[in-house]
C-alpha positions in Angstrom: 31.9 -20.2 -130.7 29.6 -19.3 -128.1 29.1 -22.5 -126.8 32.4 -23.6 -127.2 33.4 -20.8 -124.8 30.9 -22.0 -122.2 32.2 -25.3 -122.3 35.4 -24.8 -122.2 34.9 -22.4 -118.9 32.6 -24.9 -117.3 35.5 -27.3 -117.7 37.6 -24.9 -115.6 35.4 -24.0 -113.0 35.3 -27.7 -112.5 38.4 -28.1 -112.4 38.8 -24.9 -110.0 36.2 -26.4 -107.5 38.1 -30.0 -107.0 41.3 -28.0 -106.0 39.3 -26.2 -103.5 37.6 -29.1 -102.0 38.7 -30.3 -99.0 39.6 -33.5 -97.7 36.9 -34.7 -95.6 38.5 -37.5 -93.3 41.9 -39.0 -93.0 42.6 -42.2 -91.3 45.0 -44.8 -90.4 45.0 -48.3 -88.4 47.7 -49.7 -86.3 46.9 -53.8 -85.5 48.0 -54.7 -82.0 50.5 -57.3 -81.3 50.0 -60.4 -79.4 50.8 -60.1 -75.8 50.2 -56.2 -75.2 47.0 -54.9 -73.7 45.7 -51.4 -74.7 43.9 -48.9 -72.3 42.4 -45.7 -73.7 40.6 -42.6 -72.4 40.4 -40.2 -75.0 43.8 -39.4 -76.1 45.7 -40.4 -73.3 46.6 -44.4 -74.1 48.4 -46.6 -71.6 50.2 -49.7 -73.2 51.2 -53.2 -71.2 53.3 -56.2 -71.8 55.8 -58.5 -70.8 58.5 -55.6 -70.2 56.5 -53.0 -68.5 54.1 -50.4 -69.2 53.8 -47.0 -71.0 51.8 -43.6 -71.3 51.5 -41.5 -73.8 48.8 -38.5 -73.8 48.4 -36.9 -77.0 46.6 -34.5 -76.1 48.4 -31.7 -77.7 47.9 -33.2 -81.5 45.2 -30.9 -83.0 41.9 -33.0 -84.5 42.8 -36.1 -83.9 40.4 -39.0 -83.0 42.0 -42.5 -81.2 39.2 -45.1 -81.1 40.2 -48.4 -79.6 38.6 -50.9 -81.8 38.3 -54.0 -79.9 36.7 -56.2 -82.1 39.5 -56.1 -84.5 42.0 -55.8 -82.4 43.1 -52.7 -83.4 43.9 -49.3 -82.9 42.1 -46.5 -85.0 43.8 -42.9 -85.6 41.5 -40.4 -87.8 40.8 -36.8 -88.8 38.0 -34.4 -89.8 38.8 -31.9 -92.2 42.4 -31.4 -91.9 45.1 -29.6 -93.4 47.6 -30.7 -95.3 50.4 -29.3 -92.1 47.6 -31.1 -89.7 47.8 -34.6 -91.8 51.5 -34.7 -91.1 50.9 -35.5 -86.9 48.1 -38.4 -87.7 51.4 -41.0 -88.7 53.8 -39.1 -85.8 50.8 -40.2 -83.4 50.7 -43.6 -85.1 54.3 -44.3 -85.1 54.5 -43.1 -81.8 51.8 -45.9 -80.7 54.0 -48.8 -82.4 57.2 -47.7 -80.6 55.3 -47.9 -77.2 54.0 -51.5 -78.7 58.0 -52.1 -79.7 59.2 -51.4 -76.7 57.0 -53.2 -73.9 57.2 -55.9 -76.2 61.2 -55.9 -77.1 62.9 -52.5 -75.8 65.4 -50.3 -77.3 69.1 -50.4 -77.4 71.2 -47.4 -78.6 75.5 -47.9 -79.1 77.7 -45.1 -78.3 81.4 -44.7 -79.3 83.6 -42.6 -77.9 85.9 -41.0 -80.9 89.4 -39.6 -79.8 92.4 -38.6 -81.6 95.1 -38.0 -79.1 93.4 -37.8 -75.2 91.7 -41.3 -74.7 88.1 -40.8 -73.3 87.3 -42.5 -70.0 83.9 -43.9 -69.3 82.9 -45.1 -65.9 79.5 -46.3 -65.3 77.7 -47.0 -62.2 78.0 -51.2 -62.4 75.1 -51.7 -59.8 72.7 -49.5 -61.0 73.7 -48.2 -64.6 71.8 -44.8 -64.1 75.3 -43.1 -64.0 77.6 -42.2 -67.2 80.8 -40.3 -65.8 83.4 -39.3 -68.7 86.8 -38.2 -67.7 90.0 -36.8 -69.8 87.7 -35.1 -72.4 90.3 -33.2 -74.6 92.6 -33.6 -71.4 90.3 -31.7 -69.1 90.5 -32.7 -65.6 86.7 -31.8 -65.3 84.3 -34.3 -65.1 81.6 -35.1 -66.9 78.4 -36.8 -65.0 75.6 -38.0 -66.9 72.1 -39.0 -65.4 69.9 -41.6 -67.1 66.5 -41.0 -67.6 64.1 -43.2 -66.1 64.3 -46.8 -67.1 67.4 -46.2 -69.0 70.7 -48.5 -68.0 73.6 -48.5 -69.2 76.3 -51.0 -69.7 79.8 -50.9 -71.3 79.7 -53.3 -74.5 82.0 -56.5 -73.8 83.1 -56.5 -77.3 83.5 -53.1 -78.4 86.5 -51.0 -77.0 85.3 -47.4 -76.0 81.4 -48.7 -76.6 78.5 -48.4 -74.1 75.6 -49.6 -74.6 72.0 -48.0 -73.6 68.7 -49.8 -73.1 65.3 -49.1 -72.3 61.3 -49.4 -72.7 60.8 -46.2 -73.8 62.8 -44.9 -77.3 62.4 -41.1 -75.9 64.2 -42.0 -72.5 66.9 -43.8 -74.2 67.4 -41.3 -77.1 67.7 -38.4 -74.7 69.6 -39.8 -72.7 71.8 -40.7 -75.8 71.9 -36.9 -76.4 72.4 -35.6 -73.0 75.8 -37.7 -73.2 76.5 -36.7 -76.5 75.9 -32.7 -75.6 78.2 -33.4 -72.4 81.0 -33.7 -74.8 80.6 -30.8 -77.2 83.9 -29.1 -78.5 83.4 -25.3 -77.4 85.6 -22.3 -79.2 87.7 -25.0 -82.0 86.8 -26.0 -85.7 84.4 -29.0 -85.0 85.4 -30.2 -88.6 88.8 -30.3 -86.9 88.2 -31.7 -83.4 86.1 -34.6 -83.6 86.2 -35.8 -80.6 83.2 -36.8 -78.6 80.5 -39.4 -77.6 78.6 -40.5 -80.6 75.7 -42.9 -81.3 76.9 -46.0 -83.7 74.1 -48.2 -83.4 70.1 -48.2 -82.8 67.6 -50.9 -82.9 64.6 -52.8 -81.7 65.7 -55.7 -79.5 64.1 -58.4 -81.3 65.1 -61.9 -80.5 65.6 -63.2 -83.5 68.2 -60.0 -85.1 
C-alpha cells in the first residue's frame, strides 16, 4: 500500500509541475506580398507599395520581438515567456501588420447609410477635396453637423445607393474613425434610442480587392 501511495503522489506532482510550467516562446509569421517593401527598426515598421506608405510603431506591446526575415520573405512576431493576457497582443500586432500590407496594396472602403423615419438627413460633402462631411436636418435641427476626415480619408456619395456615402483610405484606423466620428455626430441625446433610430450608420466594409 505503501508504494502504491508513492506512486500515485508522484503521478500528481507530475502532473502539478506541467500546469505550473510556463510557456517558453510564442511565435507567429506573416509572408509578405508581392509588391510591398518592408522597413524595420526595432518595433517601429514602415510599409510601401503601389498606394502609399504606412507607420506603425509598436512600441507599446509588452515582450514582443519583430525580426524581418529577409531570406524568406517574411515577417517574424515572437515572445519570451509570456502570459496568457500577454499572448493575446502577439496576433493584434500581426493583424495589424497585414492590414498595413492590405491597405498600401488595395485600401479600405467603409459604406455609411443615413436611417431616418420622418426628417430626411442631408449630406453635403466637399466634391473637390472629400475631407468634409456636413449633415443637416438631423431630427429637424437647424444645427449643423461638420465632420473632418482624418488624413488620407475621402469621401464620396455612392452613385447607386440613396442616402449612402462612401469612405476610402490606406489606412483601416483613419477610415474607421472617421466612420465613427460621423456616426457620434449624429447621436440621439435625452429619447429612447430603441425608439429613435435615426442616425449615420456603417452598412458596408471591405478590402478593395480587384477582383470582389
Amino acid at each position: 500500500r505503501t508504494e502504491e501511495r508513492t506512486l500515485k503522489e508522484d503521478l500528481d506532482d507530475d502532473k502539478e509541475k506541467t500546469k505550473r510550467m510556463r510557456l517558453v516562446k510564442t511565435e507567429r509569421t506573416l509572408d509578405i506580398p508581392e509588391g510591398v517593401t518592408v522597413k524595420m527598426s526595432g518595433r517601429k515598421i514602415t510599409v510601401s507599395g503601389p498606394r502609399g506608405e504606412l507607420k506603425r510603431d509598436f512600441n507599446h506591446v509588452a515582450k514582443i520581438d519583430l525580426h524581418h526575415d529577409k531570406e524568406n520573405n517574411m515577417i517574424v512576431a515572437a515572445m519570451y515567456f509570456p502570459t496568457s493576457k500577454i499572448t493575446s497582443a502577439l496576433r493584434s500586432t500581426c493583424s495589424n501588420i497585414s492590414n498595413l500590407f492590405d491597405g498600401v496594396l488595395y485600401g479600405f472602403e467603409y459604406k455609411m447609410r443615413a436611417v431616418y423615419a420622418h426628417f430626411p438627413i442631408n449630406i453635403n460633402i466637399d466634391e473637390k477635396k472629400g475631407d468634409t462631411v456636413e449633415i443637416r436636418n438631423f431630427l429637424g435641427e437647424k444645427r449643423p453637423r461638420k465632420c473632418k476626415m482624418l488624413p488620407g480619408v475621402k469621401a464620396e456619395r455612392s452613385s447607386d445607393v440613396k442616402d449612402q456615402i462612401v469612405l476610402t483610405g490606406n489606412d483601416i484606423d483613419n477610415v474607421s474613425k472617421s466612420c465613427a466620428l460621423i456616426h457620434d455626430s449624429c447621436l440621439v441625446k435625452k429619447k429612447d434610442i430603441r425608439k429613435f433610430l435615426d442616425g449615420m450608420y456603417v452598412s458596408e466594409k471591405r478590402v478593395m480587392k480587384p477582383d470582389e
